[in-house]
C-alpha positions, 0 to 999 in steps of 0.5 A: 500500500503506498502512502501519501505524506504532506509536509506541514507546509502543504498542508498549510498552503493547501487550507491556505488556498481553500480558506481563499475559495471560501471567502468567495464561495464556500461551494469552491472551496469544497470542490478544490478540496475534493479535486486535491483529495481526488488527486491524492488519492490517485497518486497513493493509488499510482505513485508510479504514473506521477513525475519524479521531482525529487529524491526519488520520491516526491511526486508532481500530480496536477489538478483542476482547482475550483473555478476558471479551469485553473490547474494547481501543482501537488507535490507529494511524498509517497512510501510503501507500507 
C-alpha cells in the first residue's frame, strides 16, 4: 500500500488556498478540496504514473482547482507500507 505524506507546509498552503475559495464561495472551496483529495488519492493509488521531482520520491500530480479551469501543482511524498 503506498502512502501519501504532506509536509506541514502543504498542508498549510493547501487550507491556505481553500480558506481563499471560501471567502468567495464556500461551494469552491469544497470542490478544490475534493479535486486535491481526488488527486491524492490517485497518486497513493499510482505513485508510479506521477513525475519524479525529487529524491526519488516526491511526486508532481496536477489538478483542476475550483473555478476558471485553473490547474494547481501537488507535490507529494509517497512510501510503501
Amino acid at each position: 500500500m503506498t502512502v501519501v505524506q504532506f509536509t506541514r507546509t502543504a498542508l498549510n498552503e493547501l487550507q491556505g488556498a481553500a480558506e481563499w475559495y471560501e471567502q468567495r464561495n464556500r461551494a469552491l472551496s469544497e470542490r478544490f478540496l475534493a479535486a486535491a483529495t481526488e488527486t491524492a488519492d490517485r497518486v497513493a493509488a499510482n505513485p508510479l504514473a506521477h513525475q519524479i521531482v525529487l529524491d526519488g520520491q516526491v511526486r508532481r500530480a496536477h489538478f483542476r482547482a475550483a473555478g476558471r479551469g485553473r490547474s494547481t501543482t501537488l507535490f507529494s511524498r509517497t512510501s510503501r507500507l
